[in-house]
Each structure stands twice: as C-alpha cells, then as structure tokens.
mmCIF file of the C-alpha atoms, coordinates in Angstrom:
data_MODEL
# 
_entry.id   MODEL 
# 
loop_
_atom_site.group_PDB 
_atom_site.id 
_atom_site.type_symbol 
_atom_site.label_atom_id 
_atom_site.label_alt_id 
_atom_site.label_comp_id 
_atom_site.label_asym_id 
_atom_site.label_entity_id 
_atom_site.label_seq_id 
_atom_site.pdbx_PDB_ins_code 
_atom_site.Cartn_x 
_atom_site.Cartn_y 
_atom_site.Cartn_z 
_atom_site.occupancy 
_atom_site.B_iso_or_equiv 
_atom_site.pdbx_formal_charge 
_atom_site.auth_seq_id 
_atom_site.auth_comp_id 
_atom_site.auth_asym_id 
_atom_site.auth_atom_id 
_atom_site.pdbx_PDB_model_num 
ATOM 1  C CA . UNK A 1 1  ? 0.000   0.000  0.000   1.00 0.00 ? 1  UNK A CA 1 
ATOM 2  C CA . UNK A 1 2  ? 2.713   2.512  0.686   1.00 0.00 ? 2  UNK A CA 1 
ATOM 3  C CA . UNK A 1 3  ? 4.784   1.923  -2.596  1.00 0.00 ? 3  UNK A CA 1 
ATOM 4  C CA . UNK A 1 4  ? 1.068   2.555  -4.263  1.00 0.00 ? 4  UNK A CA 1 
ATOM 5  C CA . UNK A 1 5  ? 0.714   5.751  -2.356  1.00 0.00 ? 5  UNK A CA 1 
ATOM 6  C CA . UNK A 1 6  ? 4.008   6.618  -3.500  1.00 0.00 ? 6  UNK A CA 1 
ATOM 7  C CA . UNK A 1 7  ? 3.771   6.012  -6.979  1.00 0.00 ? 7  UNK A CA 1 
ATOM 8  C CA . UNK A 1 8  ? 0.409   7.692  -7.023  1.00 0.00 ? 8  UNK A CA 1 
ATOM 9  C CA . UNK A 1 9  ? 2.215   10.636 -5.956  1.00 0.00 ? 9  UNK A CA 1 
ATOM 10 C CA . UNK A 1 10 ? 4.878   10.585 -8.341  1.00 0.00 ? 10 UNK A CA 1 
ATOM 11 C CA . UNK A 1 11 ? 2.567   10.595 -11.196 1.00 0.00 ? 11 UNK A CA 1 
ATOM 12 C CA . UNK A 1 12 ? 0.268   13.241 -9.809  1.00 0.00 ? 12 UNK A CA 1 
ATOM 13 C CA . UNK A 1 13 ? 3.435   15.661 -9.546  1.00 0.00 ? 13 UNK A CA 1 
ATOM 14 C CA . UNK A 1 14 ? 5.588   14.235 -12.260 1.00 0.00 ? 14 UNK A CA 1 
ATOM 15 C CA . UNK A 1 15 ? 3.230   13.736 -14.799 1.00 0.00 ? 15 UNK A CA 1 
ATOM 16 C CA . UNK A 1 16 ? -0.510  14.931 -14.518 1.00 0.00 ? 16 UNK A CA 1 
ATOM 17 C CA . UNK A 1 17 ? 0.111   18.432 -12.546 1.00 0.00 ? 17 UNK A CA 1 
ATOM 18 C CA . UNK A 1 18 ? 2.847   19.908 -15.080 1.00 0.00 ? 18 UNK A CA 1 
ATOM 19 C CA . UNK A 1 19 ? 0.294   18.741 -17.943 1.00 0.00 ? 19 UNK A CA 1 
ATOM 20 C CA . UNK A 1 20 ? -2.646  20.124 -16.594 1.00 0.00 ? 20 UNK A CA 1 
ATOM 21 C CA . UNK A 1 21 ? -0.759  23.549 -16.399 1.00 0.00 ? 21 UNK A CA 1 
ATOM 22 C CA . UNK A 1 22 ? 0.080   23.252 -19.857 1.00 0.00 ? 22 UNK A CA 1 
ATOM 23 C CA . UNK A 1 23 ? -3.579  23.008 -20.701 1.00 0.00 ? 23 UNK A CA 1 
ATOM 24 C CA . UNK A 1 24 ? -4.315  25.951 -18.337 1.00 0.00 ? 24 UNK A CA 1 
ATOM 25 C CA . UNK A 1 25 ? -1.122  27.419 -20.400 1.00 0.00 ? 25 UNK A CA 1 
ATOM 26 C CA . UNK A 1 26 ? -3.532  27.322 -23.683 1.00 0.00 ? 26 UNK A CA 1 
ATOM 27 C CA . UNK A 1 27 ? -5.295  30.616 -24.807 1.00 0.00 ? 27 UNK A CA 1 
ATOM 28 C CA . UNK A 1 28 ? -8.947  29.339 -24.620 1.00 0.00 ? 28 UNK A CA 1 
ATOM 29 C CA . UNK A 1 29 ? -8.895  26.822 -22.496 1.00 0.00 ? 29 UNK A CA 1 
ATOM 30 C CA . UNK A 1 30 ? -12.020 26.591 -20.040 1.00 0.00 ? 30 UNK A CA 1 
ATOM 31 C CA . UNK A 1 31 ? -11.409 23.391 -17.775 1.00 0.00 ? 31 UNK A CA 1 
ATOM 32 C CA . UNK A 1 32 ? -8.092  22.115 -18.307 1.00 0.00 ? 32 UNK A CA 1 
ATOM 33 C CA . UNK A 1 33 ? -9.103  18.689 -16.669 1.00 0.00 ? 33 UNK A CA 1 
ATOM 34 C CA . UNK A 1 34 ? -11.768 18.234 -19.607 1.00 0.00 ? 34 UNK A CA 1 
ATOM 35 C CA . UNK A 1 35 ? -8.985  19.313 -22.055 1.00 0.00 ? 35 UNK A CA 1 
ATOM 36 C CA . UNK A 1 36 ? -6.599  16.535 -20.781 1.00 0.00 ? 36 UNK A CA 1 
ATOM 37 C CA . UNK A 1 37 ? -9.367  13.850 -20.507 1.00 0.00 ? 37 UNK A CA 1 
ATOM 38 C CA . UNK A 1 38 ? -9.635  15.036 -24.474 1.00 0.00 ? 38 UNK A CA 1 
ATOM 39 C CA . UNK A 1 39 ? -5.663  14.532 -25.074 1.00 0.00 ? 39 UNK A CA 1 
ATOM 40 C CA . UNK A 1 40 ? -6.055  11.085 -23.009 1.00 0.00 ? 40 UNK A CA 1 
ATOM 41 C CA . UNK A 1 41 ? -9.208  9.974  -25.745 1.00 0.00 ? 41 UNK A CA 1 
ATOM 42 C CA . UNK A 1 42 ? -7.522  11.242 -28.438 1.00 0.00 ? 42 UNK A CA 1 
ATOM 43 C CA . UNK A 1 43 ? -3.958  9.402  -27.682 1.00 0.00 ? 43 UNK A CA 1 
ATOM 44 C CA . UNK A 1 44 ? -6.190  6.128  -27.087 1.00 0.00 ? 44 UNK A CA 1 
ATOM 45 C CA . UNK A 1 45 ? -7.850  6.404  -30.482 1.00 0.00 ? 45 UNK A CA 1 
ATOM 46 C CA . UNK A 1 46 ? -4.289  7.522  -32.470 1.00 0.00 ? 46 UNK A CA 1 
ATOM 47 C CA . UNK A 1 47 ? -2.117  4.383  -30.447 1.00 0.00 ? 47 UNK A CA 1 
ATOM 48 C CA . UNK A 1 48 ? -5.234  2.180  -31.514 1.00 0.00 ? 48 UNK A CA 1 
ATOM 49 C CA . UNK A 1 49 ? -4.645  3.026  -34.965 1.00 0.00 ? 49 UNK A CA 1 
ATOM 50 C CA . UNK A 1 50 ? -1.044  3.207  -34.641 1.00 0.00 ? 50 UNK A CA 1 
ATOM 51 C CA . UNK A 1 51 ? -1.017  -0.256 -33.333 1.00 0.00 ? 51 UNK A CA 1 
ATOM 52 C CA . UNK A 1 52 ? 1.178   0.585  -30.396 1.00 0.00 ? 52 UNK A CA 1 
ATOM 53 C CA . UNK A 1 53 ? 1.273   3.548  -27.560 1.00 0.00 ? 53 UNK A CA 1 
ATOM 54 C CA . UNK A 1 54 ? 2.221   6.637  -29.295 1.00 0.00 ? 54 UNK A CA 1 
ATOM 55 C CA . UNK A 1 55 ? 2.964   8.487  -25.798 1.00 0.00 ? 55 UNK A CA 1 
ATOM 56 C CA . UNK A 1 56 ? 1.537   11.430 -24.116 1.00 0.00 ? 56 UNK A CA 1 
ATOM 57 C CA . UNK A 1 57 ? 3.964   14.121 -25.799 1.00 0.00 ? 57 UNK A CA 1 
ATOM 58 C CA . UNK A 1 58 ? 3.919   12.929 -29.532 1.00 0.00 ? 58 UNK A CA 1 
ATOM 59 C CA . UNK A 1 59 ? -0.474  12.960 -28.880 1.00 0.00 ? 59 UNK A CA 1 
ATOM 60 C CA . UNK A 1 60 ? -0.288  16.167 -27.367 1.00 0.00 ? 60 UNK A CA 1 
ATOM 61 C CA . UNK A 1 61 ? 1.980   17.221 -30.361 1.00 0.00 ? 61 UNK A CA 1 
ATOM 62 C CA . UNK A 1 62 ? -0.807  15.872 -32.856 1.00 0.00 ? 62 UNK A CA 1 
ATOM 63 C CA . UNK A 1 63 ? -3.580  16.534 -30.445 1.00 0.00 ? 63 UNK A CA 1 
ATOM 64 C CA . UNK A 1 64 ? -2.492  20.464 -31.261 1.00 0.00 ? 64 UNK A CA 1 
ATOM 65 C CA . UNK A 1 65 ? -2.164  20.376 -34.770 1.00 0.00 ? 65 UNK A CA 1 
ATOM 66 C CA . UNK A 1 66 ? -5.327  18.364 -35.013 1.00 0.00 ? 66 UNK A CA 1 
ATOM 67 C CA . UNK A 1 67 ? -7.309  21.941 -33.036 1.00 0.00 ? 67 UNK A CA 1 
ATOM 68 C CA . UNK A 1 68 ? -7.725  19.901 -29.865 1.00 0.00 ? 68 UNK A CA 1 
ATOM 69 C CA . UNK A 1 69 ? -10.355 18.233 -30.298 1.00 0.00 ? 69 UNK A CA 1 
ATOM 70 C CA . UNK A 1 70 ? -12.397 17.211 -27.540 1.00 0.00 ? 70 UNK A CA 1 
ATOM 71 C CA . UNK A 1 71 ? -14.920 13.622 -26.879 1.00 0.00 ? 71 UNK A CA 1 
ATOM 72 C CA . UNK A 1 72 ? -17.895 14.243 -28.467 1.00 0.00 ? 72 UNK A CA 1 
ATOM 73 C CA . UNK A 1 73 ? -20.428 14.678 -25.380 1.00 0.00 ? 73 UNK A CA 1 
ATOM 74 C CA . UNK A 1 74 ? -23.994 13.598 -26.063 1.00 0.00 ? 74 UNK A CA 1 
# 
C-alpha cells in the first residue's frame, strides 16, 4: 500500500500536474481537466490506430495540430 501511495504521488506531480498547467497554459482553455481527458481519448484512439502507444507528448503534439479536439459529449 505505501509503494502505491508513493507512486500515485509521483505521477500526480511528475506527470498529470505539469500537464494540466500546460492546458491551463492554452489561450482558450475553459477546464483544463476536460482538455486533458480530451488529449487522453484522443492518444487512445491515435495508439489504436497506430497499433502501439504513441505516448503522451507525440499525442499532445498531434492533439495540437489536429485543433484539440475534444470527446464528443452527447
């Protein structure tokens, strides 16, 4: 339980809390948590196609160029 706490922590600072400033770093961005639930959907449907994990920067990279788009809500 500890190393899970642990880890948990590392990703929270190491990974998710520097990306969710970079969405908060984007002119026009309203809820940075929706916008990186978007980059997470859109890296799952480009590494499906890809046939492998294309990684968090190179789908934020494409995720950009592409205008960001965002889960279609219903």
């Amino acid at each position: 339980p500890a190393l899970k706490a642990l880890t948990s922590v590392q990703w929270r600072v190491g990974e998710f809390e520097p990306m969710l400033q970079r969405m908060r770093d984007l002119e026009g961005t309203v809820d940075p948590i929706q916008a990186y639930c978007d980059l997470l959907h859109f890296r799952y449907v480009k590494s499906v196609e890809a046939g492998h994990d294309i990684g968090t920067e190179s789908a934020f990279a494409a995720w950009l160029e592409a205008g960001r788009p965002g889960f279609p809500v219903e």
